[in-house]
C-alpha positions in Angstrom: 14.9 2.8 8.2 16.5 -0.6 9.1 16.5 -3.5 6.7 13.9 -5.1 8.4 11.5 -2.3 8.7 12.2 -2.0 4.3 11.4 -5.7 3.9 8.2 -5.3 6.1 6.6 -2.5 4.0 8.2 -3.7 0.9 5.7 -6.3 1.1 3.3 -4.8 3.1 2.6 -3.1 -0.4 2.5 -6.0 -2.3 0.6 -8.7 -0.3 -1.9 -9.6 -2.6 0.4 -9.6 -6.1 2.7 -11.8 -3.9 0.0 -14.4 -2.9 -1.4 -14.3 -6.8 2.2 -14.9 -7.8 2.8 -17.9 -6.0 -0.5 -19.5 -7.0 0.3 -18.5 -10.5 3.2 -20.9 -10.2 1.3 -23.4 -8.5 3.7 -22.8 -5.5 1.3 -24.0 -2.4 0.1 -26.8 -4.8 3.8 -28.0 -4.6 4.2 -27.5 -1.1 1.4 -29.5 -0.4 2.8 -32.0 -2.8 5.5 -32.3 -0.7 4.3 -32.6 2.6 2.0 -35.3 1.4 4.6 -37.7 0.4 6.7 -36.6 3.9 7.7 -38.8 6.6 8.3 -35.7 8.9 4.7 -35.5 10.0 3.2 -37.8 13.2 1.3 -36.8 16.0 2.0 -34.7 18.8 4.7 -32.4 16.7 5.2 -29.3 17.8 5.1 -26.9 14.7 7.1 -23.3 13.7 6.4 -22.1 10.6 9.2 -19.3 10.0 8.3 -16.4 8.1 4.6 -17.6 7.4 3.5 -15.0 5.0 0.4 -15.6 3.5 0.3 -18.7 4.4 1.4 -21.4 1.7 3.2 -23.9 3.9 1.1 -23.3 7.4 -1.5 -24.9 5.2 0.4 -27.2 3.5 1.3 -29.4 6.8 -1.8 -28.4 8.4 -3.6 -30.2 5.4 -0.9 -33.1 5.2 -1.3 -33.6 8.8 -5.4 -33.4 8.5 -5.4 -36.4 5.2 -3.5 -38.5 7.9 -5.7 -38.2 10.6 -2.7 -36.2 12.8 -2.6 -33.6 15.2 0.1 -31.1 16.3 0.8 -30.9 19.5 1.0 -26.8 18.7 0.9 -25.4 15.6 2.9 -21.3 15.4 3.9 -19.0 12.9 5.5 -15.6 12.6 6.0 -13.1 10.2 7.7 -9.7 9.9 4.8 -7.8 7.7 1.4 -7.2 9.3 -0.4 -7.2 6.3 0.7 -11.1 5.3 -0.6 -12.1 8.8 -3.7 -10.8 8.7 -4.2 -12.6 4.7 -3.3 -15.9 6.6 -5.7 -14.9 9.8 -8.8 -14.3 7.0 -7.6 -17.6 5.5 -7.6 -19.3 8.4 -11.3 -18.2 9.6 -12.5 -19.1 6.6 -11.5 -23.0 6.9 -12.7 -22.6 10.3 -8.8 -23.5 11.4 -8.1 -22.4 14.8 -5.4 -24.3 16.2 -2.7 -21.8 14.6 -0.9 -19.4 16.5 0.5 -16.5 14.9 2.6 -13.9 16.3 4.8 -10.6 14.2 8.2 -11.4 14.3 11.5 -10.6 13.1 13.5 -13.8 12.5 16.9 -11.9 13.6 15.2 -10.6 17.1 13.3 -14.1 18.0 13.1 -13.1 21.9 10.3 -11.1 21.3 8.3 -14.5 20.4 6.2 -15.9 23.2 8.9 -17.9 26.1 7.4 -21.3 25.2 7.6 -21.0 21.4 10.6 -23.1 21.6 11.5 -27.0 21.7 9.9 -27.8 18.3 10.0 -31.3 16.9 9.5 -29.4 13.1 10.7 -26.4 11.9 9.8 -25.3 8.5 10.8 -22.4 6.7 9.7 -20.7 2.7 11.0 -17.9 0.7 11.7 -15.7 4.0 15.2 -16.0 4.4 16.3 -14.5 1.5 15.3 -11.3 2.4 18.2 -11.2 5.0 21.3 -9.8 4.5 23.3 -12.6 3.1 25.5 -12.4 6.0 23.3 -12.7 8.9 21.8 -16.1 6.6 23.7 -18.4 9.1 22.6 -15.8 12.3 19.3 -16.6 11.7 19.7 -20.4 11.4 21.3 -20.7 14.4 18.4 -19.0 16.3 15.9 -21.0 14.5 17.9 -24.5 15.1 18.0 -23.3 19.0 14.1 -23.6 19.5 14.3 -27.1 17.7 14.3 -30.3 19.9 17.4 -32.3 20.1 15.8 -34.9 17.6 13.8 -32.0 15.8 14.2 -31.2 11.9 14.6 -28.2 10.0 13.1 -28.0 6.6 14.0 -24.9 4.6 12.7 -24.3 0.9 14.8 -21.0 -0.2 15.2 -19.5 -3.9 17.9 -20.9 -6.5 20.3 -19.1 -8.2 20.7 -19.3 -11.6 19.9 -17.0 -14.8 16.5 -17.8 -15.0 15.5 -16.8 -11.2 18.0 -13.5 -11.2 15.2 -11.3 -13.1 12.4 -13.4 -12.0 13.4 -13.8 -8.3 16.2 -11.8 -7.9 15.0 -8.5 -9.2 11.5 -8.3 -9.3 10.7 -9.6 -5.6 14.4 -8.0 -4.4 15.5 -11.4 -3.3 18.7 -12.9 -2.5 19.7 -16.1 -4.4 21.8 -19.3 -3.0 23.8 -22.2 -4.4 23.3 -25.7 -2.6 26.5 -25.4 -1.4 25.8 -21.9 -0.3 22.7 -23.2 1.9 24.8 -26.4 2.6 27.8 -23.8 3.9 25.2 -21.5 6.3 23.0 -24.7 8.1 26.5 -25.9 9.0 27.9 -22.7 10.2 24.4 -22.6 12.4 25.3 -25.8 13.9 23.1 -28.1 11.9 24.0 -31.7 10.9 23.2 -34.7 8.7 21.7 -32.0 5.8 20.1 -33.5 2.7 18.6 -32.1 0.2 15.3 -32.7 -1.6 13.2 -32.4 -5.1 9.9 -31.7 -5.3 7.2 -34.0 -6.2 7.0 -35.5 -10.1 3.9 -33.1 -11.1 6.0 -30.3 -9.5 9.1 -30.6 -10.4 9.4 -27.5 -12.3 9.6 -25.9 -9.2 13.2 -27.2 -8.5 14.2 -24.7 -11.0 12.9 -22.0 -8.5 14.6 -23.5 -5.3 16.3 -25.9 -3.0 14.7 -27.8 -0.4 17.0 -28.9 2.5 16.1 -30.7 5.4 18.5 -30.7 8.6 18.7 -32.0 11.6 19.4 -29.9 14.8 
């Protein structure tokens, strides 16, 4: 079984305790936190969400862009576990939102996407890449940063390492952990520039304990 195929029914199995997690922490609460304050959103983006999941931060810019009257030029997501897509399909009907693409995809093999999922003004990215082997981190980047416009930015919340998210993170969810200069180190080995990172909102920044937020430029 490859690593990828592992990952996939890793959390195949554990869909719904993933999505209760994340609300028990008030996770998409802070996402959409974020987003709200953003100036990354205008009209006529064109949207990837990488590793979508259940769908915490496709609908945390879909609502940011919503309260500010915006709309995406095309909005896609992919995901590597079938059962974390179809959660965000359900959720998705039943907000009547039908202006998201998704697609099952593994972040390391990105030909399979559609051709013309590529040139994105935004790419954004949550708690999927540490589920890679820590060396193909930067491999991954670099495919993402090659579908982003020349002008486009990359914003990529990932987990923190530090004591408190080893058992928490770490362990329990099987995750790899990164310093900000370990992140820092891997968007610049994929060929990103002008990298700055970010806290999370006031009300939510508890969450910077959990992870980093870095925004890049392609």
């Amino acid at each position: 079984m490859s690593g990828s195929d592992a990952v996939a029914q890793f959390f195949d199995r554990r869909t719904a305790r993933y999505d209760h997690f994340i609300r028990l922490m008030r996770y998409p609460q802070g996402l959409r936190a974020f987003f709200r304050r953003s100036s990354f959103l205008r009209s006529g983006l064109g949207i990837l969400d990488a590793g979508c999941g259940t769908g915490a931060l496709t609908l945390a810019v879909r609502e940011a862009l919503s309260e500010r009257a915006l709309a995406a030029r095309s909005f896609h997501g992919f995901d590597l576990t079938p059962s974390m897509l179809e959660h965000l399909r359900v959720r998705l009907r039943a907000q009547a939102i039908d202006d998201v693409e998704l697609r099952q995809a593994d972040v390391l093999r990105l030909e399979t996407l559609p051709h013309d999922w590529t040139d994105y003004d935004l790419i954004v990215s949550a708690s999927m890449l540490e589920y890679l082997p820590r060396e193909r981190l930067a491999d991954a980047l670099s495919g993402l940063r090659a579908r982003l416009r020349a002008d486009g930015r990359f914003v990529l919340f990932i987990t923190r390492r530090n004591w408190l998210m080893q058992p928490l993170i770490g362990a329990w969810w099987r995750s790899n952990l990164y310093s900000a200069s370990e992140v820092r180190g891997a968007l610049r080995q994929a060929g990103f520039a002008r990298i700055t990172f970010h806290t999370f909102p006031a009300q939510f920044r508890y969450l910077d304990v959990w992870g980093h937020i870095a925004e890049a430029g392609a």
